[in-house]
N, C-alpha and C positions, 0 to 999 in steps of 0.2 A: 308721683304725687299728682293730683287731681283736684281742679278748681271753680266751681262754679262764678259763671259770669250770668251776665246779664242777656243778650242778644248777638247769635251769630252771625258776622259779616265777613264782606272777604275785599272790601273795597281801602283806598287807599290815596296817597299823593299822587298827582297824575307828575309831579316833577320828575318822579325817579323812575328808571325803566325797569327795576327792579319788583318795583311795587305791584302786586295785579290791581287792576281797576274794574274791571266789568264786573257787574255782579250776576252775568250768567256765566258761569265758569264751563269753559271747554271739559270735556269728557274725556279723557283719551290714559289708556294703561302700555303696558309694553316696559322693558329694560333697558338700560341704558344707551346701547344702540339707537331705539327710535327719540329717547331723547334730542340722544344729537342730531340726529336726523331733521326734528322741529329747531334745534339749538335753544329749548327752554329745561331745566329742571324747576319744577312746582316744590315749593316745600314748606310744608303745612306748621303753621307755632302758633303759641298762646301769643297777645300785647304784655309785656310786661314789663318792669325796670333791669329786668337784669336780663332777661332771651332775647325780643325788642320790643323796639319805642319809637314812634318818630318825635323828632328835637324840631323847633323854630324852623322854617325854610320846609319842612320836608327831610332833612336830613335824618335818615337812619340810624338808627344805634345801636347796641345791644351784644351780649356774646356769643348768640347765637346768627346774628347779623355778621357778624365777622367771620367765624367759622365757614359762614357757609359763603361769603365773598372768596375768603382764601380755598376754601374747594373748589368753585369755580375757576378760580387761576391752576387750581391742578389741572383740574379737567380737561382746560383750554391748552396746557402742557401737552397733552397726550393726545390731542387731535387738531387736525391741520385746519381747518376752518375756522379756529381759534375766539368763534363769535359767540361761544355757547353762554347764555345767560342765568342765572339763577331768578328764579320768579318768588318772591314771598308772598302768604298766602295766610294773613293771620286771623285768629278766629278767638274770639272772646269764650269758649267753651272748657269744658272738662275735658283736662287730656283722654278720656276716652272715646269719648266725641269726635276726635281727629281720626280715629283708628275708620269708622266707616266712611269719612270724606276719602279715605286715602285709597278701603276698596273700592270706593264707587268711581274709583279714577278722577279723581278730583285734585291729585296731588301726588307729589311723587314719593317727599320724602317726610317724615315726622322729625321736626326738630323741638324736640319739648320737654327735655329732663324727663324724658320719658322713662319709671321703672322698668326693666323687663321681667314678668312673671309669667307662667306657666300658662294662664289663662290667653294673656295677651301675644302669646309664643303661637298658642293654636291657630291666630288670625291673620298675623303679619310676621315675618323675617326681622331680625335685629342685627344692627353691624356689631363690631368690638365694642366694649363698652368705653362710653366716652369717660365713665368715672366706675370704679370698682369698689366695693367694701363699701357702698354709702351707709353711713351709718344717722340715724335718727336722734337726734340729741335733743336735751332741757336746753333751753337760753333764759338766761336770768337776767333782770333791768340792774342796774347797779345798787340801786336799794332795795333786793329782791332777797327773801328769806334766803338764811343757808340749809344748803340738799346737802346732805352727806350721802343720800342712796333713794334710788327710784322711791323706797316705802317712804320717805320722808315728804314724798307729794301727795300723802293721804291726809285728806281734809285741804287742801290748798286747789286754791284756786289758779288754771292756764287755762290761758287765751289761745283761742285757734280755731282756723277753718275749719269749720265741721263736715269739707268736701273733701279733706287731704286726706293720705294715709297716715299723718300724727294723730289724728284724732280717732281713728280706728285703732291704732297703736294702745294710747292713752284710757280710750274705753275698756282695750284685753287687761293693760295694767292694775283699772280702777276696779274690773270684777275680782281680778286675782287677789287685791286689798282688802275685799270686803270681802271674799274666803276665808282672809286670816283675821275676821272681825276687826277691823280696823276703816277709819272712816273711808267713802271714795272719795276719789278726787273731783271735785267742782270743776267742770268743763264749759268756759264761757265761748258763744259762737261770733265768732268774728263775722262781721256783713259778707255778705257771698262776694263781694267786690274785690276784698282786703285779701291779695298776693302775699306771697311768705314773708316776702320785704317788705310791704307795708306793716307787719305787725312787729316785725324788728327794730324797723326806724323806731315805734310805741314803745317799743322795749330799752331802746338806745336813749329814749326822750323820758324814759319812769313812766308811764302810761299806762304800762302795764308791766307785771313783774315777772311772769314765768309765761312760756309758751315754747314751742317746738321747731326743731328745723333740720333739715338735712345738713350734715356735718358743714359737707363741703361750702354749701349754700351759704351758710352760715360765717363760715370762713370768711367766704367771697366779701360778703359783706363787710364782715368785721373793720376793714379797711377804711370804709366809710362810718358805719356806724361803731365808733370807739368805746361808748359805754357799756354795749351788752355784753354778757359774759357768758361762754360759750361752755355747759356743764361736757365735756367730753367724757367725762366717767361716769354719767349718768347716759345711756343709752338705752332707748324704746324699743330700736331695731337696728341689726346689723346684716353688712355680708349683702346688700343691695345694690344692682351694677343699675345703670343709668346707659343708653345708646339710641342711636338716629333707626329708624321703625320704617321700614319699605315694604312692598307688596310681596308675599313668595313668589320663587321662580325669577329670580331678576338676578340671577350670579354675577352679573359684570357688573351689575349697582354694587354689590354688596365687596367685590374687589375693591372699589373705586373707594367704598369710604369708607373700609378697613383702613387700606391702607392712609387714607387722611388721617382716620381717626389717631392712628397707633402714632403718628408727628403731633396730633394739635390738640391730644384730651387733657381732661384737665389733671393740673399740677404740671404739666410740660411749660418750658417757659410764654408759648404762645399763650395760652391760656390765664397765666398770672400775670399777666403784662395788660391788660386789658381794664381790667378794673377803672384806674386811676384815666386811664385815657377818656373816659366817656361821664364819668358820674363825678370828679373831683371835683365839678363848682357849684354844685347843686343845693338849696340849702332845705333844710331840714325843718320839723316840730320842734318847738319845745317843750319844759317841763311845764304843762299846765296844773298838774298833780301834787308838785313840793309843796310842802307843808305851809310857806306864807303864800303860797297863789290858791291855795284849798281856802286857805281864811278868806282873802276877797270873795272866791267865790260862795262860799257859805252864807258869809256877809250881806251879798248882794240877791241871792237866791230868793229872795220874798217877791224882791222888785222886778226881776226878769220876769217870775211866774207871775206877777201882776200882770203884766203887758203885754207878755205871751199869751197870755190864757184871754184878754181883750182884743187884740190883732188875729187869735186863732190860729198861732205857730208854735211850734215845738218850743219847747223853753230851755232845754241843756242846746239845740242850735242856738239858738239867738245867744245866749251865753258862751256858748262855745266861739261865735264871730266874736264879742266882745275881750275875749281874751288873743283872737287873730288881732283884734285892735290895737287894742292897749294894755295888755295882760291885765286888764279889769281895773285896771289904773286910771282916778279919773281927773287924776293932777296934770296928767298926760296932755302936752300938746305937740303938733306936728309943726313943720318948719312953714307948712300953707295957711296954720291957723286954723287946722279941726282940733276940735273942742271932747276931751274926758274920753270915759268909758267907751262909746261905738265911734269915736274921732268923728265929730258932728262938723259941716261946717257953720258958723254963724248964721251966713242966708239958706243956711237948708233947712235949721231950727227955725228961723222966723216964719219960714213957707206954710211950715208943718205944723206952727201954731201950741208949740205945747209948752212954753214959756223959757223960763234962762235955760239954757240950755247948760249950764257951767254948775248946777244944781245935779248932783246924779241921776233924781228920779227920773228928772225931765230928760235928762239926755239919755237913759236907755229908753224911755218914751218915745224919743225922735227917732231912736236907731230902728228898733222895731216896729213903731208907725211906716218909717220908710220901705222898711224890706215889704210891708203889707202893702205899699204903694206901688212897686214895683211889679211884686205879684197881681194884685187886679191891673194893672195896665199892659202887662204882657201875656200874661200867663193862664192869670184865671181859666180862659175860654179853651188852653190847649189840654188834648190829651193825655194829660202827665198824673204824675201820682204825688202827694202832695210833699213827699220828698224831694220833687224832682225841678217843682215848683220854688222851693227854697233855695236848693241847689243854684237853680239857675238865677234866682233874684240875687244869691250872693255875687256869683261870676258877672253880673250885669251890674252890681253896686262896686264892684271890681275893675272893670275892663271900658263899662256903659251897657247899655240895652243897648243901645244900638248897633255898637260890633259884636255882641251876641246875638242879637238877631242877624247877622252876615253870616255866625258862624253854625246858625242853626239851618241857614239854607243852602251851605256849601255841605253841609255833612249830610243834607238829604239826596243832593245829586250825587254825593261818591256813596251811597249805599247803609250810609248807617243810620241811625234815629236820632232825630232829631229835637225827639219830648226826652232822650234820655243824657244825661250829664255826664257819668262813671261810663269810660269804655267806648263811648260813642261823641256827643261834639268836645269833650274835652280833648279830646284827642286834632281834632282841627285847631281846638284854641291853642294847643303847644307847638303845631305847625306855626302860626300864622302870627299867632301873637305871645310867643314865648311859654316860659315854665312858669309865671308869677302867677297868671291867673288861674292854672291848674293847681298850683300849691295852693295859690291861698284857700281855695274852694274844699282842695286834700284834707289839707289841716285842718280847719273849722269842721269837717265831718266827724276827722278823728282823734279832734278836741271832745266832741260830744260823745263820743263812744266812751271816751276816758273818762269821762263826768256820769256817764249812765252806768257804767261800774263803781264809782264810786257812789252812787246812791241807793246802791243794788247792796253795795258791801261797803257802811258804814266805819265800820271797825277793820282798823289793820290787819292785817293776817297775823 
């Protein structure tokens, strides 16, 4: 599978010696011999919630973080200088993207749910596969139509990356449906951002009701995400192997993580033991979509688009933060004394001048006055796109502006962008200052995603 990000980087936490940090990356190819010889192996993966991530501190995560710690103590087994390091090397890109970092010598190893396919056979070597038979399945939200069979996704609408190979899948299916005169199926595109686990969790939260996943993946998840439901009898594709992608000619690489692989692929106990170690206290979306949070929002929809449309900001965001607030609830108050809808405080409504604030109009008045507040005093004059500009006013109504502007100038010195949010400084704000501020920023996006499908597709399925 294949994922479009945002911008390529390769920088990282200077805490961990695992992490690469330069962003000119050394050149250098050879087999596992000259490895050891430098005692570095480079090995190239996407950022994500399930390969990796860094946590609070720097701390690494992920299951493919793990994997390739425990290679390295193979590795270190079988030779005497025992110092040999594993380097990570991750890259916000399309799994096929890695494939020329990794000729160019840039990297040794592909760690990335990589399929192997014929195409990608002709470029690079593959070890054993780390997963065999993957199969491509429907995932349903809990209140998601019943599928008795693939033709039953004709006319219905699934959610998915339009970068993966579900979505290629999806499209063979939907022309073969319209062969037999039967409706296609409605393909919505998930933001190039949204990881297979991001549109699960939507799935897990009602958000969305049908979408795609690789069996396993899916599995994986299910652990955490307890509501979705994982159609196994419905299959897109099967008989798909999954494995770690090296340079040809590298025989003693390809020994080395064979034999890892054939101990630590998945379904072996190393592998299902992981889950619950890293992701268990993480917290999640909710349902902003059930049927009495759609009434608030319906409700309120005049009034956001008022004030939206006056401040000059999207209008399913600002509503989408107001439901991060106070599920659109404007009896709501917090234990500090913010006030309804967007949790106002009392001196921040009198600042902002737009009257009681304990009045609903007023107070989504105040909340999206302020986000426009925020925006012209930070933002306005930067480089950014005006997505990017909300994004960050949200994390800075969040965290402060002012530790977001810290965390915007620590993410230009390790190499990433610093006008962009998804994939680049949010990734220093989970370092530095936790997962709260990247949720809540997470969520509020893909509150509005869930709210722009339902404006798109008024009527239930």
């Amino acid at each position: 599978m294949g994922l479009l990000h945002l911008t390529p980087l390769n920088a990282a936490s200077p805490e961990s010696e695992h992490i690469t940090i330069q962003s000119e990356r050394i050149v250098w190819k050879g087999d596992l011999d000259s490895m050891v010889k430098r005692r570095i192996v480079r090995v190239l993966l996407p950022y994500n919630k399930t390969l990796y991530f860094l946590d609070k501190d720097g701390q690494q995560r992920g299951l493919m973080y793990d994997m390739m710690i425990a290679f390295e103590q193979d590795l270190n087994k079988q030779n005497a200088t025992k110092h040999l390091k594993i380097q990570f090397i991750f890259l916000p890109t399309p799994r096929d993207r890695l494939i020329p970092e990794l000729l160019a010598g840039k990297g040794d190893i592909i760690a990335a749910d990589m399929t192997v396919t014929p195409d990608r056979q002709k470029l690079i070597d593959f070890s054993i596969p780390l997963a065999s038979g993957v199969k491509e399945v429907i995932v349903t939200s809990a209140n998601g139509p019943k599928l008795n069979s693939l033709e039953d996704l004709s006319g219905k609408v699934v959610f998915v990356n339009p970068s993966t190979s579900y979505a290629e899948s999806l499209k063979i299916l939907s022309a073969d449906l319209v062969k037999q005169k039967k409706a296609p199926i409605i393909l919505k595109d998930a933001p190039g951002t949204f990881e297979t686990e991001d549109i699960l969790e939507m799935a897990n939260a009602n958000l969305v009701q049908i979408t795609a996943s690789d069996l396993y993946l899916a599995t994986f998840w299910k652990g955490i995400f307890q509501n979705i439901q994982i159609q196994e009898n419905l299959v897109l594709h099967k008989d798909g192997e999954i494995a770690f992608g090296f340079r040809k000619n590298s025989p003693e690489l390809k020994k080395a993580l064979d034999s890892f692989t054939e101990k630590n692929k998945i379904g072996s106990s190393f592998g299902n033991q992981k889950l619950q170690t890293y992701l268990k206290s993480v917290k999640w979306v909710k349902n902003a979509t059930n049927p009495a949070d759609l009434k608030k929002f319906h409700t309120l929809t005049k009034v956001f688009q008022k004030y939206s449309d006056q401040y000059r900001i999207d209008w399913l965001l600002m509503t989408a933060q107001g439901y991060q607030e106070s599920r659109l609830d404007q009896d709501k108050k917090s234990k500090v004394g913010a006030i309804g809808v967007m949790q106002i405080m009392p001196a921040t409504g009198k600042e902002l001048k737009v009257g009681d604030i304990n009045n609903v109009d007023n107070n989504i008045n105040a909340g999206i006055k302020y986000i426009r507040y925020l925006i012209e005093q930070y933002y306005s004059k930067e480089p950014m796109t005006d997505l990017n500009k909300v994004l960050f006013a949200f994390a800075a109504y969040n965290a402060g502006p002012s530790r977001i502007q810290q965390l915007r100038v620590e993410a230009e010195k390790r190499g990433l962008n610093p006008n962009i949010w998804f994939d680049n400084v949010e990734r220093i704000a989970a370092e530095r200052i936790g997962s709260e501020t990247v949720q809540y920023v997470s969520n509020i996006y893909k509150y509005s995603v869930a709210y722009k499908l339902v404006m798109e597709l008024p009527q239930k399925q």
